[in-house]
C-alpha positions in Angstrom: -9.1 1.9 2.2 -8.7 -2.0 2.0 -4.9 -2.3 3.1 -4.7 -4.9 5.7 -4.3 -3.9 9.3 -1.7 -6.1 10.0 0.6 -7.4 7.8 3.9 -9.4 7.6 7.4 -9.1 6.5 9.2 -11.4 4.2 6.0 -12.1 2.7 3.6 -11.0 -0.4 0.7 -8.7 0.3 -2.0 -8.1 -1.7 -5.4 -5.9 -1.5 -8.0 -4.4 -4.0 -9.6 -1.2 -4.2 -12.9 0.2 -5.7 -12.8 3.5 -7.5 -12.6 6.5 -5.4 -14.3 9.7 -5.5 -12.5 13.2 -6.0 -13.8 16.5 -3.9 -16.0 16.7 -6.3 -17.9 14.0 -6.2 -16.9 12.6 -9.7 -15.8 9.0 -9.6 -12.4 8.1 -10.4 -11.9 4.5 -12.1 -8.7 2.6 -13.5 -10.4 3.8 -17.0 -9.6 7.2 -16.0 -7.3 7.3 -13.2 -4.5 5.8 -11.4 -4.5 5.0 -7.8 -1.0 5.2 -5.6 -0.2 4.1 -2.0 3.1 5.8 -0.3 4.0 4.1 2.7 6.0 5.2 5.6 7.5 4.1 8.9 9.4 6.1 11.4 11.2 3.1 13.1 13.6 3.8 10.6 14.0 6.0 7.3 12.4 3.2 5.0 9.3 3.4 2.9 7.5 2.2 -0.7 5.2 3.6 -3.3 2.8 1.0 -4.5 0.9 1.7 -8.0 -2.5 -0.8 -8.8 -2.9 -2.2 -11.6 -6.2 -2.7 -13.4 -8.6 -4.9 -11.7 -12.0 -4.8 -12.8 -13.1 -0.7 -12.8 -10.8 -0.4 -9.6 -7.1 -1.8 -8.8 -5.2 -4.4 -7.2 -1.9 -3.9 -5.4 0.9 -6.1 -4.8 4.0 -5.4 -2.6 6.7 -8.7 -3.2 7.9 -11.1 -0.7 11.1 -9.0 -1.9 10.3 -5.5 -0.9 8.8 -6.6 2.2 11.6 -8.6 3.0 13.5 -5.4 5.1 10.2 -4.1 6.2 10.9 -2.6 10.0 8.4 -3.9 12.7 5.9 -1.1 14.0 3.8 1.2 13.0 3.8 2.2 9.6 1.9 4.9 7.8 -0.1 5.6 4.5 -1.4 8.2 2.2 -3.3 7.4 -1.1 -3.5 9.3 -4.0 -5.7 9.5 -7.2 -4.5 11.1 -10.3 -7.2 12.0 -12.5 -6.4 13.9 -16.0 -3.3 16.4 -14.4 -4.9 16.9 -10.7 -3.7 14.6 -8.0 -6.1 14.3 -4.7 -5.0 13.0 -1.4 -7.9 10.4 -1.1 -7.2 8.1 2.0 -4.4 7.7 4.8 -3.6 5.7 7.8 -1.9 3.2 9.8 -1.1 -0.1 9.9 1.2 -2.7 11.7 4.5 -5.0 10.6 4.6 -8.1 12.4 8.3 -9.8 11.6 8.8 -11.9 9.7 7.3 -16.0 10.9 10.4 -17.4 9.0 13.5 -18.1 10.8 17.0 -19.0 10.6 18.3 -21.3 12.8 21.9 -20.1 14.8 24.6 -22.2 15.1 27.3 -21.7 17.6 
């Protein structure tokens, strides 16, 4: 899976994937298929579900500068799923980190 490793909060993130292949072998596409990332921390109850969109036979995911914005730093967890005609496969999971944010407010006293 082509999340990146190590991402940021307060900021976009973007990543593409290929098609993916069910336990059978059979390719599943954006022409057949949706692809799904849930992510999960357990710094603190807080996740997201990300859907791709079309990008060329595979998909392209966005997460906004806006849903990232309350992302908790630490580890944080995925699962992927494909839907394919009414079955749903598990077909990737794993980790990756949340740096804070590199913006900052300044404090006054």
């Amino acid at each position: 899976m082509n999340i990146p490793k190590k991402v940021y909060a307060n900021t976009t993130i973007k990543w593409r994937e290929g098609p993916v292949t069910d336990p059978f072998g059979e390719s599943i596409t954006n022409a057949n298929g949706t692809l799904k990332y849930y992510l999960r921390t357990n710094v603190r109850p807080q996740g997201l579900s990300v859907t791709g969109t079309s990008y060329n036979n595979g998909w392209e995911f966005t997460i906004t500068k806006n849903q990232s914005k309350t992302f908790a730093a630490g580890d944080w967890y995925y699962f992927v799923d494909a839907t394919f005609e009414t079955s749903t496969f598990i077909v990737g999971e794993g980790r990756f980190e949340v740096v804070n944010s590199p913006s900052f407010s300044e404090i006054r006293c």
